[in-house]
C-alpha positions in Angstrom: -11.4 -9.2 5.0 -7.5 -8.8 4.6 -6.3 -5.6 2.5 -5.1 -6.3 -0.8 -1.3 -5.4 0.8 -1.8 -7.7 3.3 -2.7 -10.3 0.7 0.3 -9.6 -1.3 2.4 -10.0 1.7 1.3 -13.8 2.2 1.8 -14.2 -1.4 5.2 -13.2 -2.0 5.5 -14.4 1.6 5.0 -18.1 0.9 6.3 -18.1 -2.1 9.6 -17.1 -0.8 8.9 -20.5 2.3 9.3 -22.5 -1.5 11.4 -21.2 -3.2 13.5 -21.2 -0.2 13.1 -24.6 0.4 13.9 -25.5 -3.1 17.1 -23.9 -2.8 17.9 -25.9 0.6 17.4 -29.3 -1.8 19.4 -27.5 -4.8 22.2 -27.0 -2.2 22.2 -30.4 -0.9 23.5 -31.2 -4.1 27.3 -31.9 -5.9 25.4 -31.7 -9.5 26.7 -28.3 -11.2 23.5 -27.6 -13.0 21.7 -27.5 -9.3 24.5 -25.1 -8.1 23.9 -22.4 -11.1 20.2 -22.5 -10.7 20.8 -22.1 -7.0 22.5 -18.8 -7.9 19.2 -17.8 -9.8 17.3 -19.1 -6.8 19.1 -16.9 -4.4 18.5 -13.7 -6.7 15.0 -14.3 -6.3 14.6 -14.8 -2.8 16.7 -11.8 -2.1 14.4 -9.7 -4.5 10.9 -11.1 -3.4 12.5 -10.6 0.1 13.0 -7.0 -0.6 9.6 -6.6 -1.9 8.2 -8.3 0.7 10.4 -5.6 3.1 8.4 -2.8 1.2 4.7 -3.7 1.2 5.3 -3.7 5.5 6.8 -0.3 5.4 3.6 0.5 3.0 1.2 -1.1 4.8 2.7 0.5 8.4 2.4 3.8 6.5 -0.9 3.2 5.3 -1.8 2.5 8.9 0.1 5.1 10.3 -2.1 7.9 7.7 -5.7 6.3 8.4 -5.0 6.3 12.3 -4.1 9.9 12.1 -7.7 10.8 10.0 -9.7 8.5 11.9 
């Protein structure tokens, strides 16, 4: 059974594989609306990237604290 983290992680993970891909489509694009909501788009990804950045360094942590009490 995969920890709630790790859960999390695939989550935000494949969310980020959609919204990535939307933002490929949004750039293929001349249309201006698609070009401003690629700007929200990016903002996203970069955040939900981020977050996905800290649930590893949690989850390594967590790891790193059990293997030292085990």
């Amino acid at each position: 059974m995969k920890s709630e983290i790790d859960r999390d992680i695939m989550e935000i993970d494949s969310a980020l594989d959609a919204l990535c891909h939307a933002a490929a489509k949004l750039g293929s694009t001349d249309d201006w609306i698609a070009s401003a909501a690629l700007m929200t788009l990016e903002g996203m990804i970069d955040d939900l990237g981020e977050r996905v950045t800290e649930l590893r360094a949690i989850r390594t942590a967590v790891k790193g604290v059990r293997n030292d009490h085990s």
